[in-house]
C-alpha positions as a Markdown table, in Angstrom:
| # | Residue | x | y | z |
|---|---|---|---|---|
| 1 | Unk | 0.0 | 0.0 | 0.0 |
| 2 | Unk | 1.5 | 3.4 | -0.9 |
| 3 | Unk | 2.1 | 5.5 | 2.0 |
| 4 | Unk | 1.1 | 9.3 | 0.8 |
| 5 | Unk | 1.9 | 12.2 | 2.6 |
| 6 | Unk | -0.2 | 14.1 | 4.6 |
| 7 | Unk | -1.8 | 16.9 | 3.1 |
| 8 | Unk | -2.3 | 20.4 | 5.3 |
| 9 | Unk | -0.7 | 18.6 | 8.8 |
| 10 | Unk | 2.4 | 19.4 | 10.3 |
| 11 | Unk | 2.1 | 15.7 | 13.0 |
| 12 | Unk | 0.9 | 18.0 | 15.2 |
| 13 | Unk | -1.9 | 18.5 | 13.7 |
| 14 | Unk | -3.7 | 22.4 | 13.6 |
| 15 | Unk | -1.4 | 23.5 | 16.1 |
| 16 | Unk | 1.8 | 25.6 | 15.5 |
| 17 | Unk | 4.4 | 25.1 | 18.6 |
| 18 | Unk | 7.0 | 27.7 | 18.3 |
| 19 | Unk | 10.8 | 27.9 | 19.8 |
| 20 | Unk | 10.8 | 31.2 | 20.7 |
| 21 | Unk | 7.8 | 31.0 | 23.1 |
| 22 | Unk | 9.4 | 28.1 | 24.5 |
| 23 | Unk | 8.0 | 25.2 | 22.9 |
| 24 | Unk | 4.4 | 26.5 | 23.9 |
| 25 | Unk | 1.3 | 25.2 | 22.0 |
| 26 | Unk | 0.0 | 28.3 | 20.0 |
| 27 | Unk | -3.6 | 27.6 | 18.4 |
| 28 | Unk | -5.2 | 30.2 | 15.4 |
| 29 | Unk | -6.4 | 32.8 | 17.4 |
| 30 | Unk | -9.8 | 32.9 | 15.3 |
| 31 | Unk | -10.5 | 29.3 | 15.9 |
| 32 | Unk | -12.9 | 27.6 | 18.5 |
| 33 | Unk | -11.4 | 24.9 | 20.9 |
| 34 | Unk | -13.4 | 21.7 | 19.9 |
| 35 | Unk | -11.0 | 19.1 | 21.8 |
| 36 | Unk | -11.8 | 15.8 | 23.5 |
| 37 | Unk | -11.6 | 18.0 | 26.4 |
| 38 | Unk | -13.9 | 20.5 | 25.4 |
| 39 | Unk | -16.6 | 18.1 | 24.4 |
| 40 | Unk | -16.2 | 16.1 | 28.2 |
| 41 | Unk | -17.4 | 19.0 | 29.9 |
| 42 | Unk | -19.9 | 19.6 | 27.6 |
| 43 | Unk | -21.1 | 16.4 | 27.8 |
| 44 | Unk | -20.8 | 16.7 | 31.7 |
| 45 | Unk | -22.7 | 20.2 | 31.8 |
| 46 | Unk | -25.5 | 18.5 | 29.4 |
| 47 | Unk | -26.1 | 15.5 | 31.0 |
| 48 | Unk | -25.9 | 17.9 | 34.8 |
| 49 | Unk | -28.9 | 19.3 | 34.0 |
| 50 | Unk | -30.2 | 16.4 | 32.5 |
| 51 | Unk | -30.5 | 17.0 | 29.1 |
| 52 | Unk | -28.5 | 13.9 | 27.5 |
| 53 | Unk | -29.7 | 11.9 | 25.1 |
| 54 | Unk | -31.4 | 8.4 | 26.3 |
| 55 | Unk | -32.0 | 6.7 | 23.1 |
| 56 | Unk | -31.1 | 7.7 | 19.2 |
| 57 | Unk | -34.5 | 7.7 | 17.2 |
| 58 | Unk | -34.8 | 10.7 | 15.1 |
| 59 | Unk | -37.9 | 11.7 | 17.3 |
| 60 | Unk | -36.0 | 11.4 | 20.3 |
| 61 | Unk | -32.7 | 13.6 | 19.2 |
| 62 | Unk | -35.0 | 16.0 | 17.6 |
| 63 | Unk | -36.8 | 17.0 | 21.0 |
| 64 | Unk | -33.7 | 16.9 | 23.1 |
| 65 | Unk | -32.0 | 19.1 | 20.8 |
| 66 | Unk | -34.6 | 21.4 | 20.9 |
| 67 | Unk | -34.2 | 21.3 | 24.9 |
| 68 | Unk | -30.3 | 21.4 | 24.2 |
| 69 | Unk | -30.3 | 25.0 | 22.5 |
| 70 | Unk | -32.8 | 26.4 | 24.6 |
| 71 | Unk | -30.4 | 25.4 | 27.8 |
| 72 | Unk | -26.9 | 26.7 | 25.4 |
| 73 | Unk | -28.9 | 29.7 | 24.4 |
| 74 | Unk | -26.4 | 32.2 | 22.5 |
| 75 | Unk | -23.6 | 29.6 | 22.7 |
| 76 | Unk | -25.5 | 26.9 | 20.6 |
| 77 | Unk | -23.6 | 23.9 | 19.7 |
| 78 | Unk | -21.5 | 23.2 | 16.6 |
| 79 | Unk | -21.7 | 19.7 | 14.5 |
| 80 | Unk | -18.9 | 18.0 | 16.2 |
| 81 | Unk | -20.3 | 19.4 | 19.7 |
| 82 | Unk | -23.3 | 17.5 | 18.5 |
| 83 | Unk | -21.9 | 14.5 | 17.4 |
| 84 | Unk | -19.9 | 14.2 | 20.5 |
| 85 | Unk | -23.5 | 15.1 | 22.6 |
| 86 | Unk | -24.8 | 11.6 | 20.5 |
| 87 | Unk | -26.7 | 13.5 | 17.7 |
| 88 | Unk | -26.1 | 11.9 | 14.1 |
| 89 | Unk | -27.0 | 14.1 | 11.2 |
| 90 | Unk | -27.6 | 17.2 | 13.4 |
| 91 | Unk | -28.3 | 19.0 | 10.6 |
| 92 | Unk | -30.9 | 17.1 | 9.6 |
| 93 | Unk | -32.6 | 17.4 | 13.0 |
| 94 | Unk | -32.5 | 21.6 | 12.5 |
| 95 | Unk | -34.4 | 21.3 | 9.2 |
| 96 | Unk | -36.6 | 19.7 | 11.3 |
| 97 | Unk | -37.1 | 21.9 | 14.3 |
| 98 | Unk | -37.2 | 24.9 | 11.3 |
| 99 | Unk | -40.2 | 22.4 | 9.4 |
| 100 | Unk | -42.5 | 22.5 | 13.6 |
| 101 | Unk | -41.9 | 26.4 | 13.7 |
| 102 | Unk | -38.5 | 27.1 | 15.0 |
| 103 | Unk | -36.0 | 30.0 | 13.8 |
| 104 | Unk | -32.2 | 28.8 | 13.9 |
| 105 | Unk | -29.7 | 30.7 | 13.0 |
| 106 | Unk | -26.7 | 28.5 | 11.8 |
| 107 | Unk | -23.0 | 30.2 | 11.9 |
| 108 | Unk | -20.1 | 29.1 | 10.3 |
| 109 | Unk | -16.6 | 28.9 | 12.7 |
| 110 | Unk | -13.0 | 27.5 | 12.5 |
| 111 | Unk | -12.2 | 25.3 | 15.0 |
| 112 | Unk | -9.2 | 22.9 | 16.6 |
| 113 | Unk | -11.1 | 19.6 | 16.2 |
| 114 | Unk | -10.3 | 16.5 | 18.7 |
| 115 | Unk | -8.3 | 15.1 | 15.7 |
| 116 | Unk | -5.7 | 18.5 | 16.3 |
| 117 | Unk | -6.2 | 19.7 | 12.9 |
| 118 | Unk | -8.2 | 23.4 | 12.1 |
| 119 | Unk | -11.3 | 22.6 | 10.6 |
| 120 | Unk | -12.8 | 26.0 | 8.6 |
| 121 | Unk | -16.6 | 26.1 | 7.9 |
| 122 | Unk | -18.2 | 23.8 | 10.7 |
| 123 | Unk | -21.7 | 25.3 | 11.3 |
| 124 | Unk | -22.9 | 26.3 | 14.9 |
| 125 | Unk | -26.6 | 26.6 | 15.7 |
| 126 | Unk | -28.3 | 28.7 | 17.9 |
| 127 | Unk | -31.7 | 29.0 | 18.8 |
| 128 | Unk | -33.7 | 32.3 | 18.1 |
| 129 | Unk | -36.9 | 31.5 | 18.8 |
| 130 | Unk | -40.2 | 30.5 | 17.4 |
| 131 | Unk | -41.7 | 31.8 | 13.9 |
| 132 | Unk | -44.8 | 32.8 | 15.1 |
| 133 | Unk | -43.3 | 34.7 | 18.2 |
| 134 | Unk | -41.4 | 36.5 | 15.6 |
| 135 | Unk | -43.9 | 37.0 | 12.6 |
| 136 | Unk | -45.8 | 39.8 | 12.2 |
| 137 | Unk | -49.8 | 40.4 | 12.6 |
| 138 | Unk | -51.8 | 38.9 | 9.6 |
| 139 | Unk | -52.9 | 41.7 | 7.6 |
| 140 | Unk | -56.5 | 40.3 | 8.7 |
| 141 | Unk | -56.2 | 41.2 | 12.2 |
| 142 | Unk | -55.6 | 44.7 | 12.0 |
| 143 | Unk | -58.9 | 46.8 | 13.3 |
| 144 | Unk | -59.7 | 49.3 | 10.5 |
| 145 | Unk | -62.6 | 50.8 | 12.6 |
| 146 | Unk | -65.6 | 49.3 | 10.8 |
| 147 | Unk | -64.5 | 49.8 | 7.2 |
């Protein structure tokens, strides 16, 4: 088997570690943290306030992640948050919270991913709210005094 080289990692992944700092770790400054690490507390903090997932039918992950983003609020969660929470296809289950009624707003971030490497374009969702909380009045109800 032919043994390519890697494309875009350094073996150490994202990171840069420079000499003059002393050999410290140095990640993009514009990139989120999405390590093994981060995604144990988040796991932790989720499951604390016992929002984890108990079984994986779409149903299921669709109302807990509902639960989930109302809990993160303006933080939200990113794919590989998700997929480390237990949701497959996460953005699947948005369409789906967007088909009942719900406004998500989906960002795209870098981010250091448990694998080390920089990851660009990995979409975060937060919860805005409800469609019909935000819409406006039909024209219908508007009172045009008796015309």
């Amino acid at each position: 088997m032919p043994n390519f080289p890697k494309q875009n990692a350094s073996g150490c992944g994202g990171v840069q570690v420079t000499e003059l700092a002393g050999g410290v770790t140095v990640f993009p400054k514009d990139a989120f943290d999405c390590s093994n690490e981060h995604i144990t507390k988040l796991r932790n903090e989720i499951a604390a306030e016992g929002l984890a997932l108990r079984d994986t039918s779409g149903q299921t992950q669709c109302d807990n992640l509902l639960r989930v983003l109302q809990h993160r609020g303006p933080k939200g969660i990113n794919t590989p948050e998700g997929v480390g929470l237990g949701y497959l296809r996460i953005a699947t289950r948005v369409q789906e919270l967007e088909e009942r009624g719900w406004l998500i707003a989906s960002y795209r971030e870098r981010i250091i991913g448990a694998d080390g490497l920089t990851h660009s374009g990995i979409a975060r969702y937060c919860l805005l709210g409800r469609a019909v909380d935000r819409a406006t009045p039909a024209q219908s109800a508007l009172d045009l005094g008796g015309a």
